[in-house]
Every structure is written in structure tokens, then in C-alpha cells.
N, CA, C and O of each residue as an XYZ file, in Angstrom:
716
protein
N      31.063    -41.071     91.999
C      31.461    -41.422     90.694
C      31.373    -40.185     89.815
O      30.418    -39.410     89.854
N      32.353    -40.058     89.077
C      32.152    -38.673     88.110
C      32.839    -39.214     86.910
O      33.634    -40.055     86.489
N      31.972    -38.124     86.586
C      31.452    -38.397     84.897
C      31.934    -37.445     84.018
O      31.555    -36.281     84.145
N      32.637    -37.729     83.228
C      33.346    -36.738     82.288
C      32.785    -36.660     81.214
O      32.633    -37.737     80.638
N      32.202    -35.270     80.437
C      31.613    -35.334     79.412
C      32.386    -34.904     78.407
O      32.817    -33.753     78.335
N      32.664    -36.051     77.349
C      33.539    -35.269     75.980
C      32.673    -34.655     74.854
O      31.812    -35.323     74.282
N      32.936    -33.320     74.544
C      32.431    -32.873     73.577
C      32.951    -33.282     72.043
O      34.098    -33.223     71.601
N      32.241    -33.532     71.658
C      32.524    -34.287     69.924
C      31.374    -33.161     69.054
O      30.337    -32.627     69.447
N      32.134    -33.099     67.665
C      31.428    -32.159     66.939
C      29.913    -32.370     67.302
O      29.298    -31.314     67.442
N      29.158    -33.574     67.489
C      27.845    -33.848     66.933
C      27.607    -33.449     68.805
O      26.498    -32.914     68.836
N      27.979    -33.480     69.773
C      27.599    -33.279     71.304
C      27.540    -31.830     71.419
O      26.639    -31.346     72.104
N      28.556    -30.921     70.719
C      28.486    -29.508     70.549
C      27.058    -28.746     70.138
O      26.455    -27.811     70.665
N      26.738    -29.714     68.745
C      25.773    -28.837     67.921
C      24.570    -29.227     68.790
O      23.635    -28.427     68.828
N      24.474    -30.549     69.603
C      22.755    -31.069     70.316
C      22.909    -29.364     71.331
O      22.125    -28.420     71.437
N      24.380    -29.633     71.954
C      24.064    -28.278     73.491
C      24.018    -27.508     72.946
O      22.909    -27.065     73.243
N      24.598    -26.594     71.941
C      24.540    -25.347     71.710
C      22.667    -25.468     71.275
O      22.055    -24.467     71.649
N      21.901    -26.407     70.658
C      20.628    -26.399     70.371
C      19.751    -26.318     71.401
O      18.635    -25.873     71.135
N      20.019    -26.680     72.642
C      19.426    -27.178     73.678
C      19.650    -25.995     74.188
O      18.538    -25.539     74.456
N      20.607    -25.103     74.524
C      20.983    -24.150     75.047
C      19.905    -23.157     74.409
O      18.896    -22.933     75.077
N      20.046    -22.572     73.210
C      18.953    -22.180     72.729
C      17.945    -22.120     73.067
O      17.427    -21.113     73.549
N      17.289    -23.455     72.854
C      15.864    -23.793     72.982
C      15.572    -23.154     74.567
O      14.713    -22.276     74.639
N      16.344    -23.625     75.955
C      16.374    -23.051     76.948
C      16.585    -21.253     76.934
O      16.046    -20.873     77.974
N      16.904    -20.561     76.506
C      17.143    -19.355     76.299
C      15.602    -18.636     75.639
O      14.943    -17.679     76.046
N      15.481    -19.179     74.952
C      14.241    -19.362     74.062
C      12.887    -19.735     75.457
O      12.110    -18.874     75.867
N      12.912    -20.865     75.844
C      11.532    -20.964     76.802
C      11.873    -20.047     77.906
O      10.844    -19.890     78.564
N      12.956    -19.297     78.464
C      13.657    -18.619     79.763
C      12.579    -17.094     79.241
O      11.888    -16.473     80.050
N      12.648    -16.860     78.208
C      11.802    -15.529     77.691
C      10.354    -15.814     76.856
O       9.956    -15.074     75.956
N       9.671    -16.976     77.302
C       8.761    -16.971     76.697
C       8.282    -17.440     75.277
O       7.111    -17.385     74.901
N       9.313    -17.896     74.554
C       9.319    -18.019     73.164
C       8.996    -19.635     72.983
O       9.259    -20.415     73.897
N       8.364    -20.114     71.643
C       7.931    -21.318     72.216
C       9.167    -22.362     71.655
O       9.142    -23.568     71.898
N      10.423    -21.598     70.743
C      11.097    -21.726     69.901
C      12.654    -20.985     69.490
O      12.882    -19.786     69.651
N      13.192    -21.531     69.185
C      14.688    -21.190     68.668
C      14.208    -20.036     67.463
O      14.723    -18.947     67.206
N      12.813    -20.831     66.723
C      12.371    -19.719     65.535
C      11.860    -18.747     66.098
O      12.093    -17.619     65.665
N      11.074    -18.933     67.152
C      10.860    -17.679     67.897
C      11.515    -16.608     68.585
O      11.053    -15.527     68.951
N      12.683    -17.090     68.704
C      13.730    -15.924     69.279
C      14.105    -15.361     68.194
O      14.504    -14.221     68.431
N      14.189    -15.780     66.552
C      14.916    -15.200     65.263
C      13.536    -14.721     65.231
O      13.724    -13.510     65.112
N      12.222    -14.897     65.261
C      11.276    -13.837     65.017
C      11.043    -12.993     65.994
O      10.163    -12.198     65.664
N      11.541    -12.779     67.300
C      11.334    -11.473     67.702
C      12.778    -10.785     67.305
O      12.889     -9.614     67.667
N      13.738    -11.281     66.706
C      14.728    -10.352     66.456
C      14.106     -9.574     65.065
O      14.311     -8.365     64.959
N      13.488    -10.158     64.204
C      12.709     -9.549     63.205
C      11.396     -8.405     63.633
O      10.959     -7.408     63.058
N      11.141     -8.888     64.536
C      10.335     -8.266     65.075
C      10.750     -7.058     65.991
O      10.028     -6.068     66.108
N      11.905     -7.191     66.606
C      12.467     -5.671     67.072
C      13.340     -4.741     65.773
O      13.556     -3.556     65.518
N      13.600     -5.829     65.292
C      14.070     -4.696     63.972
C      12.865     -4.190     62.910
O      13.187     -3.430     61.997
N      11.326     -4.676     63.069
C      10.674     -3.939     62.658
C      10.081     -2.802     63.327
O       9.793     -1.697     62.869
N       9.958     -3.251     64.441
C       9.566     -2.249     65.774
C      10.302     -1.183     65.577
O       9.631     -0.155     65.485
N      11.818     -1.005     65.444
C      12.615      0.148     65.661
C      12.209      1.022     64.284
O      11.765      2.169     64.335
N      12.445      0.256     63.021
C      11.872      0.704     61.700
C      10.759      1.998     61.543
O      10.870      3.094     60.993
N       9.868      1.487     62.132
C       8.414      1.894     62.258
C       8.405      2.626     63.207
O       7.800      3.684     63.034
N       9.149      2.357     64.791
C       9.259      3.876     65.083
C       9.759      4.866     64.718
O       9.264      5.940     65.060
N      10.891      4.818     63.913
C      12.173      5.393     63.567
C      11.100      6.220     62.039
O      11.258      7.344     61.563
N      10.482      5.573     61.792
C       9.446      6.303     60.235
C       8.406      6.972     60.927
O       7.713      7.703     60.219
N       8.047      6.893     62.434
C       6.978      7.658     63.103
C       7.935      8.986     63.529
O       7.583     10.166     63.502
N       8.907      8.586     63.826
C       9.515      9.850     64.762
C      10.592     10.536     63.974
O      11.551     11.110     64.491
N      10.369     10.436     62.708
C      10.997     11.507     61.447
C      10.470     12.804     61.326
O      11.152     13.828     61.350
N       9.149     12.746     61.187
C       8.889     14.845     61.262
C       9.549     15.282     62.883
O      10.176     16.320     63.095
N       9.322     14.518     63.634
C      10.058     15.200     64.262
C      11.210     15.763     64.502
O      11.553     16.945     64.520
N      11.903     14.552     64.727
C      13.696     14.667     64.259
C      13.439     15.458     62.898
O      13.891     16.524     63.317
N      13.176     15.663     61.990
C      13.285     16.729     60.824
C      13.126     18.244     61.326
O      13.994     19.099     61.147
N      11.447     18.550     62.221
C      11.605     19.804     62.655
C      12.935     19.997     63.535
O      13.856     20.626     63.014
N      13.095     19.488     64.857
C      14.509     19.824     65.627
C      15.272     19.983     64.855
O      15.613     21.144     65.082
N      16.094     19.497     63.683
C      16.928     19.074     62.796
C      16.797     20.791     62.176
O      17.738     21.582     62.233
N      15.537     21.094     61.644
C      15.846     22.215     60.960
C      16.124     23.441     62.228
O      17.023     24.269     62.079
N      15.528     23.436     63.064
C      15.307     24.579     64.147
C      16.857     24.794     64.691
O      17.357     25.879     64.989
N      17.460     23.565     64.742
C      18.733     23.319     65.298
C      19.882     24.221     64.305
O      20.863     24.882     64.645
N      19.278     23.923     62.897
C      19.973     23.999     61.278
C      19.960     25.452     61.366
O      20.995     26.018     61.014
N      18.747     26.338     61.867
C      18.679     27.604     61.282
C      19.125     28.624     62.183
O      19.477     29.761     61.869
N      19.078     28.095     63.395
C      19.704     28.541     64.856
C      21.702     28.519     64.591
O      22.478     29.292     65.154
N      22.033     27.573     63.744
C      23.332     27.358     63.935
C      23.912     28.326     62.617
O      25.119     28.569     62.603
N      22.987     28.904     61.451
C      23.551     29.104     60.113
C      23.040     30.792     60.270
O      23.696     31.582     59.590
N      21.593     31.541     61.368
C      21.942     32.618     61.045
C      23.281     33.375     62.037
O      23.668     32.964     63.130
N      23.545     33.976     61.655
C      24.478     35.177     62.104
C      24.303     36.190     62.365
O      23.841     37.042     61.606
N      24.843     36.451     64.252
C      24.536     37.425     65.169
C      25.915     37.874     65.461
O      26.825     37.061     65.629
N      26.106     39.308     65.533
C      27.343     39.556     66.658
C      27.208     39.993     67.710
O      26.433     40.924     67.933
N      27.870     39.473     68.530
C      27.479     39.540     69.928
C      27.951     41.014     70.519
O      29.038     41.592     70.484
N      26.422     41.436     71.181
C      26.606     42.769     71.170
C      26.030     43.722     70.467
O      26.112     44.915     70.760
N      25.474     43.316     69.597
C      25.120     44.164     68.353
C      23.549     44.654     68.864
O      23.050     45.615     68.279
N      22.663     43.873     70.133
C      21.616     44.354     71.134
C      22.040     44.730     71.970
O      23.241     44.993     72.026
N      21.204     44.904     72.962
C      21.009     45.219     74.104
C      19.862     45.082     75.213
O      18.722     45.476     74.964
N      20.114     44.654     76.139
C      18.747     44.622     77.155
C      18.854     45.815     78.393
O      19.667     45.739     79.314
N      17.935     46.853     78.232
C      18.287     47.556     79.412
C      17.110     47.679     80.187
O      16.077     47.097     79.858
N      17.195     48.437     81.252
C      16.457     48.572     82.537
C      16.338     50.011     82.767
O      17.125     50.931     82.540
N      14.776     49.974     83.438
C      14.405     51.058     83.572
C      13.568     50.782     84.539
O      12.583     50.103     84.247
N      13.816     51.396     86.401
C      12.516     51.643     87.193
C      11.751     52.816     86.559
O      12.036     53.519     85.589
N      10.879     52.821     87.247
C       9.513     53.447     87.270
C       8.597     53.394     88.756
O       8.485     52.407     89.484
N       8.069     54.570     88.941
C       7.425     54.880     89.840
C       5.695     53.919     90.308
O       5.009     53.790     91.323
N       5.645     53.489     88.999
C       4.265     53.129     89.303
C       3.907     52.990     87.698
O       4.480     53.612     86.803
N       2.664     51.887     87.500
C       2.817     51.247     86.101
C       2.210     52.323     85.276
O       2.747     52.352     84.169
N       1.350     53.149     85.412
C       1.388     54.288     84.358
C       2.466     55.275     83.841
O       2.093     55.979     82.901
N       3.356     55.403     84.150
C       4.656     56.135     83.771
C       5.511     54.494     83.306
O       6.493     54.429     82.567
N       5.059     53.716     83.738
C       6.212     52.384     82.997
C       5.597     52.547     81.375
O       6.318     52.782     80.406
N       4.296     52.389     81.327
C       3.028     52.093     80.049
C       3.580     53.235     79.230
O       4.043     52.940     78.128
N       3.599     54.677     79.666
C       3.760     55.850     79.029
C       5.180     55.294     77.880
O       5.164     55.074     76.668
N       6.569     55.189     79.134
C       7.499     55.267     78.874
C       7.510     54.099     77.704
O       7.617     54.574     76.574
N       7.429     52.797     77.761
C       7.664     51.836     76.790
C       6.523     52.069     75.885
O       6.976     51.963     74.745
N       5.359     52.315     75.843
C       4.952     52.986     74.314
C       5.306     53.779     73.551
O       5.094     53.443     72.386
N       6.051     55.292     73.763
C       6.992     56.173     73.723
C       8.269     55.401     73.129
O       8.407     55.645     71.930
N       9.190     54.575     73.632
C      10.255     54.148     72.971
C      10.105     53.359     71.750
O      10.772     53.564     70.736
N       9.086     52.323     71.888
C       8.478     51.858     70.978
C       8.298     52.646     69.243
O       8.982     52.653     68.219
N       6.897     53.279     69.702
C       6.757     54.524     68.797
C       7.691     55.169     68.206
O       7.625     55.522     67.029
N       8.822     55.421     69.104
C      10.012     56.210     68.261
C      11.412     55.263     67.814
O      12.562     55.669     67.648
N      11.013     54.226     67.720
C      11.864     53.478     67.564
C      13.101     52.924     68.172
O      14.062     52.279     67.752
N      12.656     53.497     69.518
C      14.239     52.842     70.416
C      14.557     51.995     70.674
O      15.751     51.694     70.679
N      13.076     50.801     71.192
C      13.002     49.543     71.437
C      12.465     48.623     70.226
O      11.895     48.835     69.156
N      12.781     47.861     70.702
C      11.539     46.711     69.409
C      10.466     46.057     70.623
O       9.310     45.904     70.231
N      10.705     45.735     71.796
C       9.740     45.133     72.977
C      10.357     45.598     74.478
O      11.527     45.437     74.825
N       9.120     46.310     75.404
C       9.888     46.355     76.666
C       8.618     45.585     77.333
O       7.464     45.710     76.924
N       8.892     45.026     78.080
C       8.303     44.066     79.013
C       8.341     44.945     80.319
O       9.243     45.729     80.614
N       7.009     44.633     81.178
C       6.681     46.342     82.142
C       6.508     44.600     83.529
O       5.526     43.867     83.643
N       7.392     44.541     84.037
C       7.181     44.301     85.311
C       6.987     44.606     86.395
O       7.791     45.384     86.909
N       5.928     44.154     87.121
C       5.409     44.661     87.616
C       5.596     44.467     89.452
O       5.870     43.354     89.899
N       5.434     45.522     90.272
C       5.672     45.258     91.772
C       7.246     44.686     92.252
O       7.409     43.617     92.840
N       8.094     45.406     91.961
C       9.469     44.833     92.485
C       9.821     45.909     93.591
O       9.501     47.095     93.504
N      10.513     45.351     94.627
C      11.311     46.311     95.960
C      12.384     46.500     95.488
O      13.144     45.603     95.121
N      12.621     47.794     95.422
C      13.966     48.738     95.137
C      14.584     48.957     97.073
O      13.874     49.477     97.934
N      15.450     48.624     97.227
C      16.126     49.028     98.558
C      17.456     49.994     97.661
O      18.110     49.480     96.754
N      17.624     51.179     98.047
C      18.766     51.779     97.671
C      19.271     52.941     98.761
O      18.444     53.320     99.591
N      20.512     53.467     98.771
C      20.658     55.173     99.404
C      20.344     55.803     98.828
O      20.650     55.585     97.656
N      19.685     56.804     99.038
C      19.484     58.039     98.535
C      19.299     59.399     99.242
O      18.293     59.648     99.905
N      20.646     60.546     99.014
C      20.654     61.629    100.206
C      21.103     61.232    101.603
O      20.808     61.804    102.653
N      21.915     60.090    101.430
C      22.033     59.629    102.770
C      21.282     58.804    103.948
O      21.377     58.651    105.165
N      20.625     58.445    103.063
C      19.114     57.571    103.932
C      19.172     56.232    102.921
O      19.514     56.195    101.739
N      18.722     55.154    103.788
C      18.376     53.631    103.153
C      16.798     54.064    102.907
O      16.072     54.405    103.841
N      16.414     54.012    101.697
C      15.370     53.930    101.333
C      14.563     52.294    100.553
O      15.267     51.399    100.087
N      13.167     52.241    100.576
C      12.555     50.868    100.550
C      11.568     51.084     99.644
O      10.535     51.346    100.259
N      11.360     51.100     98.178
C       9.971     51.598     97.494
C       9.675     50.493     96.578
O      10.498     49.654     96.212
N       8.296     50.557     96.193
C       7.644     49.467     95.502
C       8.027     49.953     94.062
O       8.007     51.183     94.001
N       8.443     49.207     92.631
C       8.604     49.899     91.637
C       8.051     49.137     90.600
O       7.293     48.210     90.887
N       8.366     49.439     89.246
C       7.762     48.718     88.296
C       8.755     48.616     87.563
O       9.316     49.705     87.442
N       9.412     47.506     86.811
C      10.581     47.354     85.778
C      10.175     47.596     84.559
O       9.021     47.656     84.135
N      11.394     47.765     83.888
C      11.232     48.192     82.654
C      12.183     46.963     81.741
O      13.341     47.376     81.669
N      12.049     45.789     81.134
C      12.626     45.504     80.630
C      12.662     45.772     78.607
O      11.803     45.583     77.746
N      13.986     46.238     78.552
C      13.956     47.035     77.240
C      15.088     46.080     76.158
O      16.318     46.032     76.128
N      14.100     45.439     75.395
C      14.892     44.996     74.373
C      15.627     46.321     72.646
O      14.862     46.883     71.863
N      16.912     46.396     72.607
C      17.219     47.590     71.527
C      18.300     47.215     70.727
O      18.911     46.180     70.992
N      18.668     48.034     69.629
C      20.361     48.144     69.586
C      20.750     49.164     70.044
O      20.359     50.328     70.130
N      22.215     48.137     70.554
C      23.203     48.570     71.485
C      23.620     50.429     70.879
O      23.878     51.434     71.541
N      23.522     50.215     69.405
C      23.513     51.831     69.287
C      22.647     52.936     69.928
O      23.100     54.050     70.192
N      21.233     52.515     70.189
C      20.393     53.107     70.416
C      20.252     53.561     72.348
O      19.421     54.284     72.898
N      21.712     52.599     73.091
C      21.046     52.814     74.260
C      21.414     54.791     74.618
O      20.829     55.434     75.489
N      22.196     55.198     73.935
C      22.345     56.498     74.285
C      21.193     57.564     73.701
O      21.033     58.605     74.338
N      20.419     57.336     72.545
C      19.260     57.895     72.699
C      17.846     57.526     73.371
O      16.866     58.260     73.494
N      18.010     56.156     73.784
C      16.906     55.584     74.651
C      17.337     56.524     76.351
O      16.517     57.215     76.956
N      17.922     56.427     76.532
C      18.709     57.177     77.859
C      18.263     58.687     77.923
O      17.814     59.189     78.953
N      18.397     59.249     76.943
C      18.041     60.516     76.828
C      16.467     61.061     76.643
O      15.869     62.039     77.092
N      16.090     59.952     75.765
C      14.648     59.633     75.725
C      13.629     59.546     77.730
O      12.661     60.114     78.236
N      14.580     58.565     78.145
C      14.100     58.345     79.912
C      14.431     59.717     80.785
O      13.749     60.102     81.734
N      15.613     60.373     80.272
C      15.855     61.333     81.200
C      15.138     62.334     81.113
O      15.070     63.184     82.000
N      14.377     62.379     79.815
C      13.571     63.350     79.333
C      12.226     63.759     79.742
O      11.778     64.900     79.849
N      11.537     62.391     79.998
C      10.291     61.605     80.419
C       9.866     61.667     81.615
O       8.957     62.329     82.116
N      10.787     60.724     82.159
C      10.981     60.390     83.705
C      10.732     61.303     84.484
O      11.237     62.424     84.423
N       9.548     60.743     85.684
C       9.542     61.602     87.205
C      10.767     61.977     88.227
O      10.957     63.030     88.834
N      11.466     60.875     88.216
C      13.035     60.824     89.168
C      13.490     61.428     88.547
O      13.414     61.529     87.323
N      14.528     62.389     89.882
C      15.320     63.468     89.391
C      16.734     62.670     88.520
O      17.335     63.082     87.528
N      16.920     61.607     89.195
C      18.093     60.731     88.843
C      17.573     59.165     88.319
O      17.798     58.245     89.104
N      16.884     58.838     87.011
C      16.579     57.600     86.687
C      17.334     56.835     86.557
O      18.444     57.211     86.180
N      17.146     55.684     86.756
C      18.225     54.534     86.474
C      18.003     54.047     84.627
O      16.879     53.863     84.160
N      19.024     53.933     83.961
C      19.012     53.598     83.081
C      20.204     52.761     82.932
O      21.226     53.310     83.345
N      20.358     51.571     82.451
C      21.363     50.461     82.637
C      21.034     49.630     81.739
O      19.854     49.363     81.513
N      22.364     48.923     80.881
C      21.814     47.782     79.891
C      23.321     46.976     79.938
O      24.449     47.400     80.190
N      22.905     45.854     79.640
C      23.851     44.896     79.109
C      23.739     44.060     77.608
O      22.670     43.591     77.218
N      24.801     43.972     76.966
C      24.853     43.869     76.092
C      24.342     41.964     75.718
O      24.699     41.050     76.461
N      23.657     41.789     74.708
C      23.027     40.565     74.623
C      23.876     39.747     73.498
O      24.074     39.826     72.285
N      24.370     38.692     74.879
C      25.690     38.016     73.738
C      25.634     36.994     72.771
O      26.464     36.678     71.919
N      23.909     36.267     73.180
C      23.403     35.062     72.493
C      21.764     35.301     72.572
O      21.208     36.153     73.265
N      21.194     34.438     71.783
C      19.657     34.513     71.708
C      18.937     34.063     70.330
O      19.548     34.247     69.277
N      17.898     33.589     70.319
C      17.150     32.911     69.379
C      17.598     33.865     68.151
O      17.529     35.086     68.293
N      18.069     33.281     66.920
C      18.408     33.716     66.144
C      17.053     34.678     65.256
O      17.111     35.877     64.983
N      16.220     33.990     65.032
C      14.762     34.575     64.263
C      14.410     35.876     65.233
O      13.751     36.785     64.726
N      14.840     35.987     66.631
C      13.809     37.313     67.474
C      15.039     38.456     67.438
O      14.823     39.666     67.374
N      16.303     37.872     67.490
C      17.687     38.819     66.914
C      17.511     39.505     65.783
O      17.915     40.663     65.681
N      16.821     38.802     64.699
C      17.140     39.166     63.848
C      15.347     40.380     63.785
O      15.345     41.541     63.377
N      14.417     39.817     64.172
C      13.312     40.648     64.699
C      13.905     42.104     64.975
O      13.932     43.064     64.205
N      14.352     42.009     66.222
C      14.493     42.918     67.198
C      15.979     44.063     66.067
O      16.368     45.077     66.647
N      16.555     43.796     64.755
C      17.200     44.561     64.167
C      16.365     44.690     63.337
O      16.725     45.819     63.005
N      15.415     44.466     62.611
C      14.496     44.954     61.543
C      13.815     46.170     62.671
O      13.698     47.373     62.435
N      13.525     45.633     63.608
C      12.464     46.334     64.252
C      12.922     47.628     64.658
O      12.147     48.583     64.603
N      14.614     47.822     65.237
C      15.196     49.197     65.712
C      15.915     49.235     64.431
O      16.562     48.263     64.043
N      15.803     50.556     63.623
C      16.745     50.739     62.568
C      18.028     51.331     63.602
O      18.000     51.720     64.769
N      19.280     51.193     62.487
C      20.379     51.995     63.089
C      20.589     53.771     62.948
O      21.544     54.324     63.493
């Protein structure tokens, strides 16, 4: 036997209530009012996080702000390289550039394998890096500065030009090397 159920305005509003109420006990709620109070209740939740997690979003917000508004041209540094024999001639050399203004920071790394030719022989030596932050104007007197210095008859001196980078240490690293 089957049973046909007609919906009439007043059969609509009981299921759609009933439906509810089931939706409502399916998550715990003891109530139809209880499902409209956790919707109050996630929209206070978000509120209150959203008012906790404002200094933050404000710092990113500015860091993001001041990163995007100063102005660098790309190129206008430089990062170059310099082996070294061993870390007392690295120490010498980047205090020396420093002092005279070639660099603003060289970073002295330490223990790297150089494999190169030299005279016709594969050679294998332990070295020390030189990483040299400058302006790009300066790499031809920093160069002359190493060739000057330097134990090797033939130093390596090499840079590439720095096309992006934290805007505040850019702008450091040009106070720091005049032109």
C-alpha cells in the first residue's frame, strides 16, 4: 500500500521545522535556537580572532608596505667573490675593504674545495670565501684593492650584480659604500 504525502502550506512549515530540529540534534544542539546561537557564536569567534590577529596583519601589512614603496635599481650593488688562501688573509682582506670603504659587509666562509687548472695540472685546495657585499661602482676599485693584497699571483675576483633584496639593507649597504 503506498502512501502519498501532499504537502499543504501548514505540512511544509511542520517539515521544514522538523528538519531543523533534526539538523540541530545531528550536531549536538539541543535546538533550532541553538543552531542560530552557534551561528552567533561563530560570528563572534571570528570577530575576536580577527581583533587578536590585527597587530599582526598590521606589522606584515607595513613590512609588506615599505618593501613595496622603497626604491632600488637593479644593479645599482653588487655581490662579489673572493678566494683566499686560508682565513687570516680572508680577515686581513675584508677588514681592509671595509675600512676603506669598498664593502659595507663581507661574510668570510669558511673551508670550501676549489678544484681548478692551473699551468696545466687539475689542482684540489681547501679555501676560504669571500663573500662581498658593494656598489656596483666600486667593484673596479675593490679588484684593485685584492690584486694589491692578495697572495695568488692570479686572484679570483668576480661579482654579480644584485637585482632584488630587502629594501632597508639596500638601502644600508648605499649609505654604507659612498659613490
Amino acid at each position: 500500500m503506498s502512501q502519498t504525502i501532499r504537502f499543504t502550506a501548514g505540512n511544509r512549515l511542520k517539515f521544514l521545522h522538523k528538519r531543523e530540529e533534526w539538523t540541530a540534534m545531528r550536531f549536538g544542539l539541543n535546538s533550532v535556537e541553538g543552531l542560530k546561537n552557534t551561528n552567533l557564536r561563530t560570528v563572534f569567534v571570528t570577530v575576536v580572532l580577527g581583533a587578536l590577529m590585527l597587530p599582526l596583519l598590521r606589522t606584515v601589512g607595513l613590512r609588506a608596505f615599505s618593501m613595496a614603496s622603497e626604491t632600488y635599481s637593479s644593479g645599482t650593488h653588487s655581490a662579489a667573490f673572493v678566494t683566499c688562501p686560508n682565513e687570516q688573509v680572508a680577515k686581513d682582506l675584508a677588514r681592509g675593504m671595509v675600512e676603506k670603504k669598498l664593502a659595507a659587509c663581507v661574510n668570510i666562509v669558511p673551508k670550501i674545495t676549489s678544484v681548478y687548472e692551473w699551468q696545466g695540472k687539475i689542482e684540489e685546495d681547501s679555501e676560504v670565501l669571500l663573500m662581498i657585499k658593494t656598489r656596483s661602482s666600486k667593484v673596479s676599485a675593490l679588484a684593485e684593492y685584492v690584486r694589491s693584497n692578495h697572495p695568488y699571483e692570479v686572484a679570483e675576483v668576480i661579482s654579480l650584480p644584485i637585482e632584488q633584496g630587502n629594501p632597508p639593507y639596500l638601502k644600508w649597504l648605499g649609505e654604507t659604500v659612498p659613490e
